[in-house]
N, CA and C atoms as a LAMMPS dump frame, in Angstrom:
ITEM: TIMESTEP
0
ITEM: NUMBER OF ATOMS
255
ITEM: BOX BOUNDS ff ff ff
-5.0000000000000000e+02 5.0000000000000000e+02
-5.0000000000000000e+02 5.0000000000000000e+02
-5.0000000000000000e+02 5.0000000000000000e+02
ITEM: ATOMS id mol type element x y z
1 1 1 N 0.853 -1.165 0
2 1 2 C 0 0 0
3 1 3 C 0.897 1.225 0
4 2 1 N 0.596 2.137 -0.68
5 2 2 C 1.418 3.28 -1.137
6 2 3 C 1.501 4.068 0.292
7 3 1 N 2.162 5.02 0.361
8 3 2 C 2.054 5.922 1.887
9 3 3 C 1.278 6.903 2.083
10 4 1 N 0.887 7.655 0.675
11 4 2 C -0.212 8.223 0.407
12 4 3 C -1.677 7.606 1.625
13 5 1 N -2.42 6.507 0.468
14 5 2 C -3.326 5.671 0.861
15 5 3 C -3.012 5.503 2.36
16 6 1 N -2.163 4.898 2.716
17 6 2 C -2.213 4.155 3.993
18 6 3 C -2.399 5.545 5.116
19 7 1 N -1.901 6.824 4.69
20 7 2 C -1.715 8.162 5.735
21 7 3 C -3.162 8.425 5.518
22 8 1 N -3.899 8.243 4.397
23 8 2 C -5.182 8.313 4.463
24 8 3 C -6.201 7.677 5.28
25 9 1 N -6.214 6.242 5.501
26 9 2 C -7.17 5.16 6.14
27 9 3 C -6.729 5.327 7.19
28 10 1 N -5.482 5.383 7.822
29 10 2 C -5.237 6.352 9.047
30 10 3 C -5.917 7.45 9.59
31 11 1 N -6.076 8.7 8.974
32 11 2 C -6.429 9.849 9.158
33 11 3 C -8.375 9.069 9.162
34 12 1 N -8.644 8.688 8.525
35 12 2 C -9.624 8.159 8.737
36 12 3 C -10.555 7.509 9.945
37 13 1 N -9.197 6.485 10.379
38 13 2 C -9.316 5.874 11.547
39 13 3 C -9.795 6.919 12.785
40 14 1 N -8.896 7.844 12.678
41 14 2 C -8.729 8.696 13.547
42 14 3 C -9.746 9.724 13.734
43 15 1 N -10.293 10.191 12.958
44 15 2 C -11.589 11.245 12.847
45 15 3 C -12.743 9.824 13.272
46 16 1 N -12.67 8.87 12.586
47 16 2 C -14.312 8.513 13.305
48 16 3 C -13.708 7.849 14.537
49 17 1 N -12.705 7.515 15.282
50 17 2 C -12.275 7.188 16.657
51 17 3 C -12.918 8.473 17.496
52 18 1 N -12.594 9.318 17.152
53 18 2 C -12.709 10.612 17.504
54 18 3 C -14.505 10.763 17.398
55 19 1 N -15.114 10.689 16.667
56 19 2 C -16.797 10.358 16.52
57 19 3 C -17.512 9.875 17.389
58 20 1 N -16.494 8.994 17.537
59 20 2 C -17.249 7.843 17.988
60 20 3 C -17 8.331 19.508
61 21 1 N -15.84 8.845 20.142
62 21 2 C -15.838 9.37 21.07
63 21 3 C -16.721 10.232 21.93
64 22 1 N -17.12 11.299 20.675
65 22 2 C -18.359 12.228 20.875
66 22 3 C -19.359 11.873 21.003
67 23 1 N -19.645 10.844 20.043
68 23 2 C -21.013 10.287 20.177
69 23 3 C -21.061 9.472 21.269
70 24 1 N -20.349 8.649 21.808
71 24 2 C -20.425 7.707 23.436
72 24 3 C -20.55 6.73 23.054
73 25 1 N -20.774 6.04 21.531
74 25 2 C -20.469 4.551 21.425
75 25 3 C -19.895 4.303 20.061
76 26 1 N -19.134 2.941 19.523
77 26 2 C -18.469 2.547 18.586
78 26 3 C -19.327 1.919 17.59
79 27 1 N -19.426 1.765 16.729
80 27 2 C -20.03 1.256 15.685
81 27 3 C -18.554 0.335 14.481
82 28 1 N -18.566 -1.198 15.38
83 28 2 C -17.28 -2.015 14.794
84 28 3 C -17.586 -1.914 13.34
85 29 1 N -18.763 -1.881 12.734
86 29 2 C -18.874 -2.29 11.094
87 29 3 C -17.764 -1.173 10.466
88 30 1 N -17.87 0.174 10.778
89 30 2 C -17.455 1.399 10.159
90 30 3 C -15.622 1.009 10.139
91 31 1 N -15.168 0.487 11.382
92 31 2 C -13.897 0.56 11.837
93 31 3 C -13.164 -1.033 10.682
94 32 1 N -14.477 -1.751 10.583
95 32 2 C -13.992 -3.02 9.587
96 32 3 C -13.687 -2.65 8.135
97 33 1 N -14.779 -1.505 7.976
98 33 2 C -14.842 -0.994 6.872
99 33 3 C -13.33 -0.346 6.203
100 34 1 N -12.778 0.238 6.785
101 34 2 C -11.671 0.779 6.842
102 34 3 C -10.322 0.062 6.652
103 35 1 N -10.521 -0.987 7.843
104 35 2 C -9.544 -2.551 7.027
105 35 3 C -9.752 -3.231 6.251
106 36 1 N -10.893 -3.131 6.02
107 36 2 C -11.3 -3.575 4.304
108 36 3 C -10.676 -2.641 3.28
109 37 1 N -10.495 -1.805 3.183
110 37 2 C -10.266 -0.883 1.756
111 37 3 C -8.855 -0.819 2.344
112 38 1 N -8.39 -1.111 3.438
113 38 2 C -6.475 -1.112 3.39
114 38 3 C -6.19 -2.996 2.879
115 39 1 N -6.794 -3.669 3.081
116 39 2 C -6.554 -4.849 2.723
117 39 3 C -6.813 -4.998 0.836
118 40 1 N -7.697 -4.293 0.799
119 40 2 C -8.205 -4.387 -0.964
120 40 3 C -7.138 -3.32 -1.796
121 41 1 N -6.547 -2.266 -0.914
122 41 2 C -5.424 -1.771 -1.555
123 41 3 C -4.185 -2.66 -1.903
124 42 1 N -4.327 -3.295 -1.035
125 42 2 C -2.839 -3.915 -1.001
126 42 3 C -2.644 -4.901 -1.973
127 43 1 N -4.455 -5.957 -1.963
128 43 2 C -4.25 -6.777 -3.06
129 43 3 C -4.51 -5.93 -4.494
130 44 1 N -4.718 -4.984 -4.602
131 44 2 C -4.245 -4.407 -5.692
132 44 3 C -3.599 -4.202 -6.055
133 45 1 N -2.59 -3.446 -5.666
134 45 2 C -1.356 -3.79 -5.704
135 45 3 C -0.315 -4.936 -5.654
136 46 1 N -0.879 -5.812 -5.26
137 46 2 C -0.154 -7.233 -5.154
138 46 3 C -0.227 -7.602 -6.693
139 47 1 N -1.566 -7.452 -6.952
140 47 2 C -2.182 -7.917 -8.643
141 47 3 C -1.384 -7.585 -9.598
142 48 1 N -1.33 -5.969 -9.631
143 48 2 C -0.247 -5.42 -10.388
144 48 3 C 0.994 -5.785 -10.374
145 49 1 N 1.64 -6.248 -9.426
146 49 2 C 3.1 -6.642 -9.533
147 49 3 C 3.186 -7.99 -10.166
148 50 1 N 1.914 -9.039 -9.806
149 50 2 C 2.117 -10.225 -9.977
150 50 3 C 1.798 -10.115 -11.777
151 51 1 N 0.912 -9.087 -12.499
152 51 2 C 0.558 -8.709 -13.78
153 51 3 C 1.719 -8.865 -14.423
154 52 1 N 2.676 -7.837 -13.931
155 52 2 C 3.629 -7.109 -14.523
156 52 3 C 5.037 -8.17 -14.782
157 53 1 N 5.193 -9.168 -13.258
158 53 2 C 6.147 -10.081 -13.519
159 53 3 C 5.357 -11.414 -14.627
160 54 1 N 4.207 -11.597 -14.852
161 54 2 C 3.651 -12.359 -16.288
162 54 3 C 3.764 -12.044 -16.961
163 55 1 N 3.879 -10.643 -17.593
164 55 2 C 3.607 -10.362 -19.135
165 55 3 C 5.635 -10.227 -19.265
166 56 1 N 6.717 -10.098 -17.77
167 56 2 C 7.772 -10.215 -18.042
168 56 3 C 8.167 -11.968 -18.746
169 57 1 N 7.396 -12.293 -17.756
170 57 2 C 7.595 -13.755 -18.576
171 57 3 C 7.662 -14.459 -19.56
172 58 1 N 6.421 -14.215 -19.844
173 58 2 C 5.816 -14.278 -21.434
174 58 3 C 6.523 -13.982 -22.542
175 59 1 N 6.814 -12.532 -22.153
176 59 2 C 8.04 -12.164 -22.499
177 59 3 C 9.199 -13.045 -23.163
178 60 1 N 10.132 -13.065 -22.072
179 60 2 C 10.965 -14.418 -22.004
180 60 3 C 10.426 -15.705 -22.497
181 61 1 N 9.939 -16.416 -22.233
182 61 2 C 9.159 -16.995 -22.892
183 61 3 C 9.447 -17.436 -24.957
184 62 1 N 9.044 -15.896 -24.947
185 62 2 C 8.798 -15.936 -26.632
186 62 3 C 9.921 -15.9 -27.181
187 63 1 N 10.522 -14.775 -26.339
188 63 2 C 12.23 -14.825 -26.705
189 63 3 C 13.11 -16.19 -27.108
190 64 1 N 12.748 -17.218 -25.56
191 64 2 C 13.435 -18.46 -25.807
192 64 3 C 13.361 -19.265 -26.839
193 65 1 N 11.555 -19.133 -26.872
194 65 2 C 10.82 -20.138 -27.859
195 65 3 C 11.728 -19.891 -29.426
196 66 1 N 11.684 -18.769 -29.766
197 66 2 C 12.053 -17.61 -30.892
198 66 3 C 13.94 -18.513 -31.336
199 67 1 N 14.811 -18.836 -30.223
200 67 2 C 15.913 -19.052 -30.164
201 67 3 C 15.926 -20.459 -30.169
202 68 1 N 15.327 -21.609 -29.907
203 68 2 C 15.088 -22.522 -29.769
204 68 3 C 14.779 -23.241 -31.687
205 69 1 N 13.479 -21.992 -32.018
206 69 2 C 13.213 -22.392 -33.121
207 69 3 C 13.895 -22.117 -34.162
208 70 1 N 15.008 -21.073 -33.985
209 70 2 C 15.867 -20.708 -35.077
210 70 3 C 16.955 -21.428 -35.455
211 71 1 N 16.999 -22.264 -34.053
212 71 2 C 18.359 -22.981 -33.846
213 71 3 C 18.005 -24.51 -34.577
214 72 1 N 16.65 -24.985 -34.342
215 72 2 C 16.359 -26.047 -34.69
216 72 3 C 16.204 -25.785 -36.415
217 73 1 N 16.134 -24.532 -36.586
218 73 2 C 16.296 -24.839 -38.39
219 73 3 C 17.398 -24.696 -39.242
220 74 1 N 17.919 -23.901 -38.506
221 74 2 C 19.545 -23.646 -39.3
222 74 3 C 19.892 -25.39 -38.999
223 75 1 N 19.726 -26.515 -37.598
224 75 2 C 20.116 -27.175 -38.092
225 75 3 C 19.697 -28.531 -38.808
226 76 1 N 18.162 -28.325 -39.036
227 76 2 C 17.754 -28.956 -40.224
228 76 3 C 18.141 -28.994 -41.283
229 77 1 N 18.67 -27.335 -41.57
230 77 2 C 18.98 -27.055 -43.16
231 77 3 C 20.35 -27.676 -43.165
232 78 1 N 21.05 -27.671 -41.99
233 78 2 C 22.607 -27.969 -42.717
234 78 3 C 22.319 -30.188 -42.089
235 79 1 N 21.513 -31.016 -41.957
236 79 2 C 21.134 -32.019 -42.098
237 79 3 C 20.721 -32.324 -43.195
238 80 1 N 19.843 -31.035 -43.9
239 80 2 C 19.494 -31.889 -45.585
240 80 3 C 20.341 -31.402 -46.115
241 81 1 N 21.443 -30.646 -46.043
242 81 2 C 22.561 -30.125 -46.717
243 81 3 C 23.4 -32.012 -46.647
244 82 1 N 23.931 -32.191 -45.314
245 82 2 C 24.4 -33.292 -45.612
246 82 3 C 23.666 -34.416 -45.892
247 83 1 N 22.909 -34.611 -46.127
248 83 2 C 22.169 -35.839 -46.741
249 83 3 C 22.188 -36.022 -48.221
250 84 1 N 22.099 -34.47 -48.665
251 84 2 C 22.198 -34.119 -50.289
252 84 3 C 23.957 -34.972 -50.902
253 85 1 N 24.044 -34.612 -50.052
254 85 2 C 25.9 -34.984 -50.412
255 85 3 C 26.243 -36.376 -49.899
């Protein structure tokens, strides 16, 4: 979670702690609520990284595939080269 966000759901915390103070009782749903959207940040962010290291892959991946298949024809060609002869 960025430091932004997180100084936010903080500041959050803190004004309805503070509410809730004034008012004389707590209301747990509101306070869950709050670790909910720091927990759903985070797997958002989790998502994105885990995105970003797949499409690196893939990546790689095509690259290998790409080197693999070039290699297997140059040495086909020089197999029917010697077969010709």
């Amino acid at each position: 979670m960025n430091v932004e966000h997180q100084r936010l759901c903080e500041d959050l915390r803190i004004a309805l702690l503070q509410l809730f103070a004034d008012a004389g009782y707590e209301h747990k749903g509101l306070l869950r609520s709050i670790e909910a959207l720091e927990r759903e940040t985070g797997y958002k962010e989790e998502l994105e990284q885990l995105t970003m290291e797949n499409e690196r892959l893939k990546e790689q991946v095509r690259r290998l595939r790409n080197t693999v298949n070039s290699k297997e024809s140059s040495m086909s060609s020089k197999l029917r080269e010697a077969l010709r002869e």
